[in-house]
C-alpha positions in Angstrom: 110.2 118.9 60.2 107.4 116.7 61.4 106.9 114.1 63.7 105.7 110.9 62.3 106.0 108.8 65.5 103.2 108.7 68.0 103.2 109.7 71.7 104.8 107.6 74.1 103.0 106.5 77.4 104.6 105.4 80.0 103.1 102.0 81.7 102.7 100.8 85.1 101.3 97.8 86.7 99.7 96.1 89.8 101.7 93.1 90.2 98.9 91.1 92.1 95.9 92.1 93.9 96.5 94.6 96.6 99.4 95.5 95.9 101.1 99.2 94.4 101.7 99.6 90.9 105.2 99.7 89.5 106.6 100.9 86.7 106.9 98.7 83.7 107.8 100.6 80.2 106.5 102.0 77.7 104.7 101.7 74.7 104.0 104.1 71.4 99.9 104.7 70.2 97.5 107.2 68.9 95.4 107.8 71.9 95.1 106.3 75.3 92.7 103.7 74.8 95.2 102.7 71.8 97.8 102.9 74.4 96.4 100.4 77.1 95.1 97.5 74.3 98.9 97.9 73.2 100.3 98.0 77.1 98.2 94.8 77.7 99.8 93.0 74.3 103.3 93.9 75.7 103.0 94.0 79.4 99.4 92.0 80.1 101.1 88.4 78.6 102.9 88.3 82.2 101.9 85.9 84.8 101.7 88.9 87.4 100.1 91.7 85.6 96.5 92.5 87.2 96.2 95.7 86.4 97.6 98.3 83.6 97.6 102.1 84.2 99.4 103.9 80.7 99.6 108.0 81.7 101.4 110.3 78.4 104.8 110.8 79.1 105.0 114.3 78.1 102.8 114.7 81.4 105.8 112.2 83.8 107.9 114.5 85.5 111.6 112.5 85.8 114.0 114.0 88.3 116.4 112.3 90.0 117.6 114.2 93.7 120.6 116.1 92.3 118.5 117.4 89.4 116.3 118.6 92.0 118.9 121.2 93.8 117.6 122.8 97.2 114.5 123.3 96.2 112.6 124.0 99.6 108.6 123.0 99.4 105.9 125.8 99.5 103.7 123.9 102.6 101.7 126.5 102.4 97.6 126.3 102.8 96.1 124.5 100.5 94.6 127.0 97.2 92.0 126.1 94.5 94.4 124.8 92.3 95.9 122.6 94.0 95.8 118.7 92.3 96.5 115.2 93.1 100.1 113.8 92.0 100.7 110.4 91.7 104.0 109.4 93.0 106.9 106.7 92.0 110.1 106.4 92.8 113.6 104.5 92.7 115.2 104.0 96.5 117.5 101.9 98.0 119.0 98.9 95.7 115.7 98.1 93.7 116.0 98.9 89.8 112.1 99.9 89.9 109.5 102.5 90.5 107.6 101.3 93.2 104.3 103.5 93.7 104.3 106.1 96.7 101.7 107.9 98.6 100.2 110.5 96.4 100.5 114.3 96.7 98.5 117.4 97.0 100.4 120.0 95.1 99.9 123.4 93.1 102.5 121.9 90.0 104.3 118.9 89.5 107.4 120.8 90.4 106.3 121.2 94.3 104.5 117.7 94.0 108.3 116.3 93.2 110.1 118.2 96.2 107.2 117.1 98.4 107.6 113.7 97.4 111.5 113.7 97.6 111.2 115.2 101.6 109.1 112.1 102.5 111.5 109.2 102.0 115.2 109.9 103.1 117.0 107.3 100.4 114.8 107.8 97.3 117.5 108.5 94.1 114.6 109.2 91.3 111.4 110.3 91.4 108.1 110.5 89.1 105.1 112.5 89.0 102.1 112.8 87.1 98.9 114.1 88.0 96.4 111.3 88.6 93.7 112.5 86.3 96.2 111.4 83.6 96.2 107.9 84.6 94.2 105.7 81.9 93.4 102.6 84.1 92.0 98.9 82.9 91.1 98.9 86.9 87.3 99.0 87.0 85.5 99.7 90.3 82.3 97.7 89.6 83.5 94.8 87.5 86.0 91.9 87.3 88.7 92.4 85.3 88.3 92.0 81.5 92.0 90.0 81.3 91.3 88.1 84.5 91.6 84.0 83.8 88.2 82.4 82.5 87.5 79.3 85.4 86.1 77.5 82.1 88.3 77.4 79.0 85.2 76.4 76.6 87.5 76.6 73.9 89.6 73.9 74.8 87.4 71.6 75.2 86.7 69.4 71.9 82.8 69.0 72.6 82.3 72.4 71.4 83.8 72.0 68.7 81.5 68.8 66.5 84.4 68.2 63.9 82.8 64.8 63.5 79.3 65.9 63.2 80.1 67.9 60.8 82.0 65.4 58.8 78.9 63.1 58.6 77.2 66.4 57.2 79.7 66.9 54.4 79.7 62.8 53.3 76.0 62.6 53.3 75.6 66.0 51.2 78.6 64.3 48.9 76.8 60.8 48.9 73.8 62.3 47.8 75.3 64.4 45.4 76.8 61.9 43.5 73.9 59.4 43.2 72.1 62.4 42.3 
């Protein structure tokens, strides 16, 4: 049997400027481009959202510390393969994943103990490596969602409803004594 739903992404975002991304759902789409225009229909209508990261979920490794055992980390040297991890997790009373410090691991398995040995009262953790994040961030330029300082649309001038009401009466005037 067949799959007819799409991949699920899981989405995170900056609250306001400066500050670390936090988990915020997740949405269904084809691809990741797909999956960020949908994240920012969903998630972008709030007040707070600056930025939207959307990362495949199959790639989000969930554990929460008993699923995790005694897992000791490997803190070994560091080898060829070794990749960046981001980092969320679930600590204390809050009912979010609040972004950590990322991690330099050889899987997402040793990325996960390492990230569970830095923070005593973490609960539940998530990793993903970084180059899965699909980002609306850009380095160079202002946000494409940011707020306009000029809402031309509002503003009736730019709209001549009454010029072009003249227009259509004259062309009916002359039509008729025509």
């Amino acid at each position: 049997m067949t799959s007819t739903q799409w991949p699920v992404y899981q989405v995170f975002e900056r609250p306001a400027p400066g500050r670390p991304m936090r988990a915020g759902g997740s949405v269904h789409a084809v691809d990741a481009e797909t999956a960020l225009q949908n994240a920012w229909a969903v998630y972008g209508r709030r007040p707070t959202a600056v930025c939207l990261w959307v990362v495949p979920r199959r790639l989000v490794l969930m554990k929460t510390r008993e699923e995790l055992g005694g897992l000791s980390p490997d803190l070994g040297t560091r080898a060829e393969s070794d990749q960046t991890f981001c980092v969320f997790r679930r600590s204390g009373s809050k009912l979010v994943y609040d972004e950590g410090p990322q991690v330099v691991a050889p899987s997402a398995e040793q990325a996960m103990v390492r990230a569970f040995n830095d923070v005593e009262d973490c609960f539940a953790c998530w990793v993903f490596p970084s180059t899965a994040v699909t980002s609306s961030e850009s380095q160079t330029a202002e946000c494409a969602f940011a707020p306009q300082p000029y809402k031309w649309f509002r503003d009736h001038k730019s709209f001549p409803i009454v010029a072009l009401l003249r227009e259509i009466r004259a062309d009916a005037a002359e039509s008729n004594h025509a």
